[in-house]
N, C-alpha and C positions, 0 to 999 in steps of 0.2 A: 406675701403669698398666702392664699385661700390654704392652699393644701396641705400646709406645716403640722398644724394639730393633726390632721392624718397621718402624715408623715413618721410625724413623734409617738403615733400610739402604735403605727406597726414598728420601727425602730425599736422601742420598749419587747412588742410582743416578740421580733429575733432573738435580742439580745437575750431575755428570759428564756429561751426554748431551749433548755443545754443539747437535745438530739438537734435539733437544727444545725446550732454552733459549733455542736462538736461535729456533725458530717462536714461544714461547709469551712469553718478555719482548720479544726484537729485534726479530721484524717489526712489533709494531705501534709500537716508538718508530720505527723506521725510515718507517713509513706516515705519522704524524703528520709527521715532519720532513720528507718528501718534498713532502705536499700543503699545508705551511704556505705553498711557494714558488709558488703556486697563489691563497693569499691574495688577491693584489690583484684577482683575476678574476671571484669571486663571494664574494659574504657565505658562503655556505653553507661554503667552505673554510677557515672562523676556527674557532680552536681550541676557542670555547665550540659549536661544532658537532659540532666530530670528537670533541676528543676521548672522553666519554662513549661514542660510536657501536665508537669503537677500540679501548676499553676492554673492552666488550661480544664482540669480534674475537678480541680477547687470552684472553678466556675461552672462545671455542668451539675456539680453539687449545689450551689448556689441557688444555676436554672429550676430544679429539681424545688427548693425551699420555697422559692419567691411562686412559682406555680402551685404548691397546697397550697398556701397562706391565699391566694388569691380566689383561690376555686374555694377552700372552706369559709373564708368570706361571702362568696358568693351565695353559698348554697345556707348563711345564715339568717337570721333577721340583721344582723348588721348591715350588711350592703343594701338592703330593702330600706332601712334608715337612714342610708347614706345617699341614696337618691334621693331624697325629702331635702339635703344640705343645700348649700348654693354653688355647688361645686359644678366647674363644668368636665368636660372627660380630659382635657390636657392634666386638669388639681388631679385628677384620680390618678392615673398612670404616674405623674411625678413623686405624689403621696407612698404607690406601690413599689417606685425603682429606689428611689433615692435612697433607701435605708438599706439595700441590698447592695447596692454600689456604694455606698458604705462601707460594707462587710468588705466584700470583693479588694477594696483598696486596701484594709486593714490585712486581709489574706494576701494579699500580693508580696505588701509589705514586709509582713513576718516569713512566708517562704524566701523572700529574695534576699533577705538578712541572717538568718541561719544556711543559706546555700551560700554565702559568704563567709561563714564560720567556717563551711567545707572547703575554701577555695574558688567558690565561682567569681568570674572577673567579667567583667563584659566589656567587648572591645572598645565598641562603639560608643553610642552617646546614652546614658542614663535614664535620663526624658522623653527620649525617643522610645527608652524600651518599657517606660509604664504608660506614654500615651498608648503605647499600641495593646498593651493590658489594658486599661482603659476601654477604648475601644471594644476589644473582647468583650469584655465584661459587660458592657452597655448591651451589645448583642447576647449574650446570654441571656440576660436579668429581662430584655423584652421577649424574647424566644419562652420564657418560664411564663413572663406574664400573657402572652398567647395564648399557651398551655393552657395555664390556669381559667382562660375564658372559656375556651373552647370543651373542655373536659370536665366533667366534675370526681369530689373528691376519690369516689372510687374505681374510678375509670384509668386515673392520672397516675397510678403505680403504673399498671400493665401498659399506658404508653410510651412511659417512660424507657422500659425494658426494650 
């Protein structure tokens, strides 16, 4: 794939951004851990509640990432250099998701394994419930990267809000 060296350099530039990592993995293990202690006060505070909901949290934080990164790209000489590549726009968009869907899976992962430390049990089928995380997540991480085309960097707070 054309797109991988792309790939690899935004991949690199999430993983280094600790405000990125920590809104888009941290806060929501930090949310579930916080409101487990909340447990005993309502049902709704168990972790077959949240976590799903947190999961879901973790991905609009994600959307939120994947859309600066894309829009400050944009608005750099980087992307200006990066139309000169041989890339055509499927290398771009794969180069911009795939390192976010990345994350996403790693966030999924580590929520849905400490909401098992709490108790969460899923009735149903296992694979069934991370394709459909999956799935989310794919829609979000293109929803961010819309964002990111359509806005620039200092526009993309306030629409986010």
């Amino acid at each position: 794939m054309r797109s991988m060296t792309l790939a690899t350099r935004n991949l690199k530039e999430v993983w280094r951004d600790p405000l990125s990592l920590g809104l888009t993995v941290g806060l929501p293990v930090l949310m579930l851990l916080v409101l487990q202690a909340l447990k005993g006060v309502d049902e709704f505070f168990a972790p077959t509640s949240l976590t799903p909901g947190i999961a879901l949290f973790g991905f609009v934080m994600l959307m939120f990432s994947a859309a600066m990164t894309l829009s400050k790209d944009r608005e750099s000489a980087l992307f200006s250099r990066l139309l000169t590549a041989p890339l055509r726009s499927n290398d771009f968009a794969a180069a911009y998701s795939l390192p976010y869907l990345l994350v996403a899976i790693v966030q999924a992962v580590v929520l849905y394994l400490i909401g098992g430390l709490f108790g969460l049990g899923i009735a149903g089928n296992w694979a069934l419930v991370f394709l459909i995380l999956f799935v989310m997540a794919i829609l979000y991480v293109a929803l961010g990267m819309i964002m990111g085309v359509l806005f620039s960097i200092k526009e993309l707070p306030f629409v986010y809000t």
